[in-house]
Steps between C-alpha positions, in 0.01 A plus 500: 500500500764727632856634347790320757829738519707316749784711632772365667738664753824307443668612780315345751465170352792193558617328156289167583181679543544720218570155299175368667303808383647489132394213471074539593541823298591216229246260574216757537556616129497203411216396650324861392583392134374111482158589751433849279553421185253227476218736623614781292520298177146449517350824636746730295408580146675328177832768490548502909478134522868396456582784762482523881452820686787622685432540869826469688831760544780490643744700726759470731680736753923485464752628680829557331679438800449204523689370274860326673730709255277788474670873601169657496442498888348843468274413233099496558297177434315509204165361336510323182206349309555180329206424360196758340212339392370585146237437304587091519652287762803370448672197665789471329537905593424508903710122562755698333460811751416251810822276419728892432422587841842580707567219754762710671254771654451426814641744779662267756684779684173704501347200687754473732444841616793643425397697164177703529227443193500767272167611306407450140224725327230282365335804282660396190284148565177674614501736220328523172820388308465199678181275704249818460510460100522140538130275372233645410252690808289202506776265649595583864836537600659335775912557631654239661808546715686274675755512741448946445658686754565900559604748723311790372197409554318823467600473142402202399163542692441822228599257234221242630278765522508624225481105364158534679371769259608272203304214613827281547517256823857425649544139658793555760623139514726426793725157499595461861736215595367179697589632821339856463184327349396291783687741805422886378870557454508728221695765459495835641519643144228330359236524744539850523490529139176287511346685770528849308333374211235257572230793548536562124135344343641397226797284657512192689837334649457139506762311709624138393752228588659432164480094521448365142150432568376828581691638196298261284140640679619834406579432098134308559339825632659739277416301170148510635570908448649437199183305319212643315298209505271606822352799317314160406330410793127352579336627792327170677265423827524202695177454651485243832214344600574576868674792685878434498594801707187665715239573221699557226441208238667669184861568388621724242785438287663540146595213339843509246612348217691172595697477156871671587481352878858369627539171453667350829790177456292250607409181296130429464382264758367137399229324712571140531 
């Protein structure tokens, strides 16, 4: 079971896809809190059972600027959390913080190429006022960040290093448009932003095309992160009579708990 902080750069990402994102942060706490607390209620003792632990956070990365009436042109972007996770999970708490999140961030200018990006200092995030004093030692740690984007990249590469030392993995997310997806045409920014930190171990930069259906693999994968129940796991051999590939005639595997799976829309089918 891992700790999710998902931090997202508004400035790079359009009003539709940030409504797109809202919206699986939504329906993965949701799902976290009808698949979890099933499992917890029974393996958690009398007083813990009517709570859930808290394993998500929020942030978000704002520039000022960016608002249409806003005089602060000279004003640095800054990094808000909207969510901390305590010592229960809240859903009433983080839909508040997912629904609060400014819809009037992103950086269209800055696209364009006629504003340069200007650097935010993630230290107040990786810090021990913030994801380093966050769940217990026990739980790992994991950042996501989507759409994250810097020019300074020598600074943020201390930041991840120093990540490293606290056990805490960053998940670069990148959300390309159709056409850069399937033709390579991203931008100069962010592959050079990509290429300076993808030697880091304890990074990866995963690139997607942000159709509907890949955003629903990824709330799939990341409650996967989010549940405890594989701590629970039975280690099995299937044993074939014959070879299936040279000489080997055994597979290892560990089996899981089929209770919380996803359910998929489909009526049961009738045999006639």
């Amino acid at each position: 079971m891992s700790l999710l902080c998902f931090l997202l750069d508004l400035r790079n990402i359009p009003p539709p896809l940030l409504h797109r994102l809202k919206e699986c942060l939504l329906d993965l706490a949701n799902l976290y809190a009808a698949t979890t607390s099933q499992t917890h209620a029974v393996t958690a003792s009398p007083a813990a059972a009517g709570t859930l632990p808290d394993r998500l956070a929020l942030g978000y990365v704002y520039d000022p600027s960016s608002k249409p009436s806003s005089s602060c042109s000279s004003s640095c972007p800054e990094l808000k959390i909207g969510y901390r996770p305590g010592e229960k999970f809240s859903l009433r708490d983080f839909h508040h913080a997912v629904n609060n999140l400014p819809m009037d961030g992103f950086l269209a200018d800055q696209h364009g190429g006629s504003l340069p990006i200007r650097d935010v200092s993630l230290t107040s995030f990786f810090s021990n006022k913030a994801i380093y004093s966050w769940a217990t030692d026990d739980i790992s740690k994991k950042v996501i960040a989507i759409c994250m984007s810097a020019q300074n990249t020598e600074a943020l590469r201390r930041t991840l290093m120093d990540a490293a030392e606290q056990c805490v993995a960053v998940d670069f997310i990148m959300l390309e448009a159709e056409a850069a997806f399937m033709y390579g045409r991203a931008s100069e920014n962010a592959n050079s932003f990509v290429n300076r930190i993808c030697d880091l171990e304890n990074c990866v930069v995963r690139r997607y095309n942000p159709e509907t259906q890949v955003l629903h693999g990824l709330v799939k994968r990341w409650l996967e992160e989010l549940k405890d129940d594989k701590e629970d796991t039975l280690q099995a051999v299937f044993v074939f009579s014959d070879p299936i590939i040279d000489s080997v005639k055994h597979i290892y595997c560990n089996l899981y708990a089929s209770a919380n799976q996803i359910t998929d829309g489909f009526p049961p089918c009738q045999v006639i």
